[in-house]
N, C-alpha and C positions, 0 to 999 in steps of 0.2 A: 144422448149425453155421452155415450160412449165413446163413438166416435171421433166427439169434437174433444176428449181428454186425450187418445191418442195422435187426433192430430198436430195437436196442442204437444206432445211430448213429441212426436215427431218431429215438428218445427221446429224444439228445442233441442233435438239429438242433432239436427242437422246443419243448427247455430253453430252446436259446439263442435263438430266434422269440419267445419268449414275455420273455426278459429286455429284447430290444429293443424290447420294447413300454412298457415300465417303465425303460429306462434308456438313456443316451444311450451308442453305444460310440465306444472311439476305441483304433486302433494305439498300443503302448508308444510306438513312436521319432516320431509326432507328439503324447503325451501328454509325453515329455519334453521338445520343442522345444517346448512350451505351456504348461509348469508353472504360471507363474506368471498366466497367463491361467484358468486351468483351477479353479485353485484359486479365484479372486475367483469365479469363476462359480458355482461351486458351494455357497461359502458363502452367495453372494445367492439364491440359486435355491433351494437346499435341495434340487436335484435329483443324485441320484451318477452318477458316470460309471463305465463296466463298459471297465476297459483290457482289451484282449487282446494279449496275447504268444506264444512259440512256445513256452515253458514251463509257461506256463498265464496267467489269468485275473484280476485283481484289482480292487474297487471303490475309485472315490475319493468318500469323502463330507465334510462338513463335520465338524468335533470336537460342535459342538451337536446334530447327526442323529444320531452314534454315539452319547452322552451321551444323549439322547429313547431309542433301542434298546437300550443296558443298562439302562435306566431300567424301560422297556416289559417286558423279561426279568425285570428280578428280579421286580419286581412278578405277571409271571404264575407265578410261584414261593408266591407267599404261597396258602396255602389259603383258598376260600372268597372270594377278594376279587372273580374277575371274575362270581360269582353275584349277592354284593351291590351291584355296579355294576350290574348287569343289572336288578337289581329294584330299585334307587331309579332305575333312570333309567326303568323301567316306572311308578313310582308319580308321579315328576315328569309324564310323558305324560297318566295318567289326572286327574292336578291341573288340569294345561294346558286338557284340555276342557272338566272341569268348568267351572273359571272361565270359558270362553268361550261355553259355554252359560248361563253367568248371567249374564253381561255381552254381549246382545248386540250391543251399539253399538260395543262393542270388536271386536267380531270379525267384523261388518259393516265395519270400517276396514280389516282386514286387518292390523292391528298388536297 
């Protein structure tokens, strides 16, 4: 039993190592006395913030980041859609070279 509660807290220390690699954190009672700091920032940044409390955990993000992530969700809802993105943006690739293997004045420029 031992074991599997520290593996268990282990997994969970290393959830949360891994969030703060990806997200800035901050204490509720210095996210409250920042609010209005917190929020400019984040809407300029487009980076969220991971508050922690003694209750648990919550993100702050901008409305246009949460509106991009239902966006991102529903769309990966649709069947078939992220295969055909994956294969036009495969056919764009193999386009890309061709044309710069025909042109190579162009692609001796680097542009």
């Amino acid at each position: 039993m031992y074991e599997k509660e520290s593996l268990t807290y282990g997994n969970t220390y290393a959830a949360l190592k891994m969030e703060e690699l990806f997200m800035k954190m901050i204490p509720v009672t210095t996210a409250r006395a920042n609010i209005y700091r917190l929020l400019e920032e984040v809407c300029e940044s487009h980076e969220p913030y991971l508050i922690s409390g003694k209750n648990g955990n919550a993100v702050l993000l901008s409305e246009e980041d949460w509106h991009s992530i239902e966006e991102t969700l529903y769309l990966s809802t649709v069947p078939g859609l992220s295969e055909s993105v994956l294969q036009a943006a495969g056919e764009k690739k193999e386009e890309t070279a061709v044309c710069e293997r025909s042109h190579p004045l162009k692609s001796s420029r680097g542009s």
